[in-house]
N, C-alpha and C positions, 0 to 999 in steps of 0.2 A: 252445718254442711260437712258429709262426711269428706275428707281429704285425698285425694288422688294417688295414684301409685302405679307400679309398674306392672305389668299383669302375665307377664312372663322372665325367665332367667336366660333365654335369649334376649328378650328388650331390653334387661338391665345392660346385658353386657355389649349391645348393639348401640346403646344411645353412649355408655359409659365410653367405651373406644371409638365412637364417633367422633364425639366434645375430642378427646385425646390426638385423634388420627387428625389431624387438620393442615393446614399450611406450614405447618411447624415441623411437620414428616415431608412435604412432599414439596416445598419451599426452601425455607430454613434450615434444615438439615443438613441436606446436601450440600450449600454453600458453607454452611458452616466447615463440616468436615472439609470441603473441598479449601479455605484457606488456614484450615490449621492442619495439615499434613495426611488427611485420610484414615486411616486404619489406626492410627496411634490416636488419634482427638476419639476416634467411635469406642476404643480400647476405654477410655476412660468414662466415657459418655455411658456405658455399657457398668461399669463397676457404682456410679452416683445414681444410674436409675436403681441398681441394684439395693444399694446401702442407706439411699436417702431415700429414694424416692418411693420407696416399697411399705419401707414404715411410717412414710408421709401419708398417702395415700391411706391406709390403712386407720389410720385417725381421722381424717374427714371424713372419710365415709360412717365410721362409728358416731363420729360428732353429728352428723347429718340423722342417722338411724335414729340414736338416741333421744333426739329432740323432735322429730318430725318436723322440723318446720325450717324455715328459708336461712340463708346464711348468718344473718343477722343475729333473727331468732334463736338460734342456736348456740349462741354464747350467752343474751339474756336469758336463756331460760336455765342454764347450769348455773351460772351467777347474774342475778336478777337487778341484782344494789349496785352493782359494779360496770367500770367503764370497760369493761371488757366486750362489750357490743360492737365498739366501735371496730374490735378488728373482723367482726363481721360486716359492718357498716363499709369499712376500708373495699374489703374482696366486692363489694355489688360494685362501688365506684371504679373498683379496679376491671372488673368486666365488662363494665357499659362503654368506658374509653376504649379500650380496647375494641368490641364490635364497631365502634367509629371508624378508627383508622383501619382497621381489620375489611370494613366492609368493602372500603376502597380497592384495597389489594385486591379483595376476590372480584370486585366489578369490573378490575383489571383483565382478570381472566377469564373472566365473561367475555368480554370485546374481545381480547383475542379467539374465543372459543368462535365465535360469531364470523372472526376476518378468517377463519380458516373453514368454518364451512361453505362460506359464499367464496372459497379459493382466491383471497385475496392475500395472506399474511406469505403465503406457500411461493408467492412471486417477486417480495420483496430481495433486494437484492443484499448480501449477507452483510457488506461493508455499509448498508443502509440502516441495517434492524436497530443499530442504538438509536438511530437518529428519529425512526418511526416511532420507538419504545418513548423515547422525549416528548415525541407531538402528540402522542395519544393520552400519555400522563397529564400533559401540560394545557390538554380539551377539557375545560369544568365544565361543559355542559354533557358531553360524552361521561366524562366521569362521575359526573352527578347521577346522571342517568341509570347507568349501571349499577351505582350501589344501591340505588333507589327500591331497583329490580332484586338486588340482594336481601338489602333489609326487608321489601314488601314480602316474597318468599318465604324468609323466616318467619316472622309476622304470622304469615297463613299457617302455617307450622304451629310454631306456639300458641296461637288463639284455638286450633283443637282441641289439646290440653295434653297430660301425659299419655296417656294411652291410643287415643285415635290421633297424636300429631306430633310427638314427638318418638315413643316407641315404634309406632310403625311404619313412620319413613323412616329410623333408623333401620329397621329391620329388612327396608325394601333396599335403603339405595349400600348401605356397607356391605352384602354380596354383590354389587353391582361395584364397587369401587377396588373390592379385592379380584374379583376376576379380569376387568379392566387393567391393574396394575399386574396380573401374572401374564397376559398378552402381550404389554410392550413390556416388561422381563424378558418373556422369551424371543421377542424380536428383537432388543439390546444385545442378548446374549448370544447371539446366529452373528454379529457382525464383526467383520473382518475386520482384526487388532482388538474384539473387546478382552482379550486377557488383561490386556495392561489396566485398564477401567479397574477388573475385577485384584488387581495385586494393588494396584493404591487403596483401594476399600478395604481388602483384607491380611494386605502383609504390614504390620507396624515398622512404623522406622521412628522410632522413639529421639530421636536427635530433634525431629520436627514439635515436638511440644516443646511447650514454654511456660512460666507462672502463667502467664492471661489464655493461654488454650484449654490449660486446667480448668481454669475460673469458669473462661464461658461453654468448655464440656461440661461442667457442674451445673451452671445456670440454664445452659438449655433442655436437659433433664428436666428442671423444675418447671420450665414454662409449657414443653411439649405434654408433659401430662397433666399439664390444666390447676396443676398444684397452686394454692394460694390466694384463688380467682373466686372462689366462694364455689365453682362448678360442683366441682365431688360432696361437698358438703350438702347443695341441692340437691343433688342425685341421690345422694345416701339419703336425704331425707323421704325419699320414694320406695324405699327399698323393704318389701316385708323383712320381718323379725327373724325368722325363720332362716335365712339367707345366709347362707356362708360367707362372711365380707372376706377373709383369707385367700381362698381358691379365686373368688369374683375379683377380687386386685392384683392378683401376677395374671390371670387372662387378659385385663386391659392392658396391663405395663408389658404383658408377652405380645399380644397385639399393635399395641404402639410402637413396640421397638423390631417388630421384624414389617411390620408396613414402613417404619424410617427406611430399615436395611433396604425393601424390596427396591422402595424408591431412589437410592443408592443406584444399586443396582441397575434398573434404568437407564439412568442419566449419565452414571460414567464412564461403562462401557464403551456408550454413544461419543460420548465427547471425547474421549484418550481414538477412539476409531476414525475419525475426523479430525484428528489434532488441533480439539481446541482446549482452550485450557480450566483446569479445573476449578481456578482461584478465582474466577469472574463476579465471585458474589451474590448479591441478590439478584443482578438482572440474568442471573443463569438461567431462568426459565422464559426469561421475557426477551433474552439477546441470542447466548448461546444457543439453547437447544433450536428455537425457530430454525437457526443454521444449520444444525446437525441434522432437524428432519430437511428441510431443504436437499442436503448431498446423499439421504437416504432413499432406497429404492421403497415407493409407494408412502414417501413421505408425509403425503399431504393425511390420509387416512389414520398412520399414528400420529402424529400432529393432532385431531381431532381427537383421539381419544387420549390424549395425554391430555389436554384441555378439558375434557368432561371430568375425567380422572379429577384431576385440582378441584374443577368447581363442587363436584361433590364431596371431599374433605373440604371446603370452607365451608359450605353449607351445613353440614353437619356440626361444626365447629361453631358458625353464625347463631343456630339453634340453641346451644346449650350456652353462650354468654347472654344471650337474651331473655333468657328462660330465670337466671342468677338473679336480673332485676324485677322480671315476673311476678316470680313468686314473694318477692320482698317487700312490692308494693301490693298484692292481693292480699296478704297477710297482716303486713304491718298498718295496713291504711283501709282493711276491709273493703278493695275494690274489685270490680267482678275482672276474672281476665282479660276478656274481651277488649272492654275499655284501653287496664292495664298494659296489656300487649300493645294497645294501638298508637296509644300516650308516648310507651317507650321505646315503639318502633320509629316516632316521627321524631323523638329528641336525640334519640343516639343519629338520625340522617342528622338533622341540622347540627349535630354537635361535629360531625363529615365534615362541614361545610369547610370550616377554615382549613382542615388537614387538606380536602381538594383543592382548595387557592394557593398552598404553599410551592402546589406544581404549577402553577400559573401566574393570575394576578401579581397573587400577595408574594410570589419566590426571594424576593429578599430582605421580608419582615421575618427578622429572624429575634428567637427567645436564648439570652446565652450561647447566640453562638449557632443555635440550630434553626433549621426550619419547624413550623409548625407543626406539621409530621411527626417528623423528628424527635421534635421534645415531646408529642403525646406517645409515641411508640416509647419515649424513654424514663417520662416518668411514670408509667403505665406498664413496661413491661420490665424496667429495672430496678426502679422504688420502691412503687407503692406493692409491686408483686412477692418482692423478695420481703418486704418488711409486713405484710399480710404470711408469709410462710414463715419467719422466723415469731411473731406473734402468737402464729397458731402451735408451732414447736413447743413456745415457753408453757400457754393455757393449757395446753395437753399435759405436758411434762410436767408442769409445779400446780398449775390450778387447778381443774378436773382430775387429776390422777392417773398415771399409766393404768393402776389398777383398776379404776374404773372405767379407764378408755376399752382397756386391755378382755374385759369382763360382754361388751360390746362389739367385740372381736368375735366373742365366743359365745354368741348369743345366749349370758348367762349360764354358760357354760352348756347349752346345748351338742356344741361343735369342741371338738378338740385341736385345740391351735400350739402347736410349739415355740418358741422362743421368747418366752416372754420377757428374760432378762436380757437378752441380748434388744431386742424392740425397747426397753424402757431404758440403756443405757443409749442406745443411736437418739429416741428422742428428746431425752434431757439434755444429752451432752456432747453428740457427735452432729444434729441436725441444725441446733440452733449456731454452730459453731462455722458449720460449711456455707450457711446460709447466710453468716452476718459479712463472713468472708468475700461472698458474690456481690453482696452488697456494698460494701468497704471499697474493692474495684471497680465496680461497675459507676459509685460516684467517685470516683477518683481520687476518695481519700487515700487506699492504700500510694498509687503514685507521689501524692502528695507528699507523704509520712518521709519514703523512699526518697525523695529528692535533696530530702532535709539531712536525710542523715549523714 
């Protein structure tokens, strides 16, 4: 059976900045930035997608090309005798956890999307919204619900297949998520005091970083463009030969990083206009902004499309983790999609389950220390992600060959790509280096080390 692919160079680049643009721009970003200093964390966050993540990027997608076939496959088949499968094997497991707790979030914002068209979120009273934000988390059957509706949606998606279901809803709903996000820009940007929004976003005050703001501007580079997760590696494997992989990867990395900024943009404005604060964290979309559109004139209206907004970067996002395990089981186990899709649409829900208990029942069965959540979000997006992209660094750089990564670049030398010694000196020895680093912090060996000494 001939193998599926993308069947435009808009769909590559619509499904590729899909997976990329997700909660991670229009979520985590913004909080991120917002408690490590603004304009100085983006300053740096801005220089790692540059130097890491550019030449990251550029390898999985060659590794995906080269091999045609799913994450896994794609190290077995450049070395066949060798355990080096496994850090294709890693990135499926690393994405399917991930769509778990992931799907939660976005069922999150579904329910809100839902309390604010039936003009019910738009009423809450502001010194209320954390406390709403607590009961609506802490509803397993509401929250079941919703991701249910997440995961089913995807599902319907990827049971299409490339072309009729994942290319052309990317193609339909990312003009629909980029013009959505230029409307509340422009209404962020008409509000009285949003200058100040816009100087914490873009005037650095470099006193506000720190080693760990470094770290995790470096790490969140990796995780917002989907680096390490087996995603690009699938994608590229869809990708005709033909195809300039160079020009196709700063479009997605240009794409991802001015949809973070827009979304920036957006949000803080609003909040420095409203005086509330920037460092609120994660529940800055699920606490503060509610508030912000609250005191905004026609609130209720952006309010609705800030909510559509998200739910369409996680969906787009939900697509392409689902799609990582898809194709790894159609492939590796000879099963029809259908099935496939259907199998790992209902495992990654039940695999939800315990993450949605940890906001309710089960809230003080904790794993070291964390909630269930918790430690899936953390050995899922800071483990097994970083140790799948320092893997994939080494296989590239000493196993496969820059040279032949690099040859893959240039489809055979079709295409003329520059830098190649500066590309094979970032991935032998500048990537795997930044990357063991995130990792070293983020399990808290570096503190450890630091304590001792």
């Amino acid at each position: 059976m001939k193998r599926e692919s993308f069947g435009s160079k808009f769909g590559v680049l619509a499904a590729a900045a899909g997976s990329a643009i997700g909660l991670g721009n229009i979520w985590r970003f913004p909080y991120m930035a917002g408690k490590n200093g603004g304009a100085a964390f983006i300053f740096v966050y801005l220089i790692a997608v540059i130097v890491i993540g550019t030449p990251l990027m550029i390898s999985e997608l060659a590794l995906g090309r080269k091999t045609k076939t799913n994450s896994m496959g794609a190290y077995k088949k450049i070395r066949p005798k060798s355990k080096w499968k496994y850090t294709g094997l890693l990135a499926v497991i690393t994405s399917f956890i991930i769509l778990s707790f992931y799907s939660i979030i976005a069922g999150w914002v579904f329910t809100y999307l839902q309390q604010s068209v039936v003009g019910k979120l738009i009423k809450v009273a502001p010194n209320q919204l954390e406390g709403y934000f607590t009961t609506l988390s802490s509803n397993t059957f509401s929250s079941l619900f919703w991701s249910g509706i997440v995961v089913g949606v995807t599902a319907f998606i990827v049971i299409a297949g490339i072309q009729n279901g994942i290319e052309k809803y990317s193609k339909l709903l990312m003009p629909i998520l980029f013009f959505t996000l230029v409307a509340l820009m422009i209404r962020s940007l008409t509000l009285k005091g949003a200058g100040e929004g816009l100087e914490f976003l873009f005037k650095p005050d470099f006193s506000q970083l720190t080693g760990k703001s470094l770290l995790e501007a470096l790490a969140h580079a990796f995780y917002s463009l989907s680096l390490g997760m087996g995603i690009i590696i699938t994608y590229g494997s869809y990708i005709d030969k033909k195809e300039s992989i160079l020009p196709l990867s700063l479009q997605v990395i240009a794409a991802d990083t001015i949809m973070a900024l827009m979304a920036g943009i957006v949000i803080f404005p609003a909040v420095f206009a409203y005086g509330f604060e920037p460092q609120s964290g994660p529940s800055l979309i699920f606490i503060t902004l509610p508030a912000v559109f609250q005191a905004m004139p026609l609130g209720m209206i952006f309010e609705i499309l800030f909510f559509v907004l998200i739910g369409i970067a996680a969906i787009t996002s939900t697509i392409s983790l689902l799609e990582v395990s898809v194709s790894f089981v159609t492939e590796e186990f000879k099963m029809n999609r259908k099935k496939a899709t259907i199998i790992l649409a209902l495992g990654a829900f039940a695999l939800s389950i315990p993450s949605t208990l940890s906001f309710g029942l089960w809230q003080n069965v904790k794993i070291f220390g964390m909630s269930i959540f918790d430690f899936m979000d953390y050995m899922a997006s800071y483990v097994f992600l970083t140790l799948g992209g320092l893997f994939t660094c080494v296989f590239v750089g000493w196993i496969w060959g820059t040279e032949e990564a690099f040859s893959e670049v240039t489809s055979d030398g079709l295409h003329k790509v520059p830098g190649y010694q500066v590309y094979r000196f970032i991935i032998k020895y500048i990537a795997p280096i930044a990357i063991g680093l995130i990792f070293l912090s983020s399990t808290g060996i570096i503190d450890w080390v630091l304590e001792r000494l």
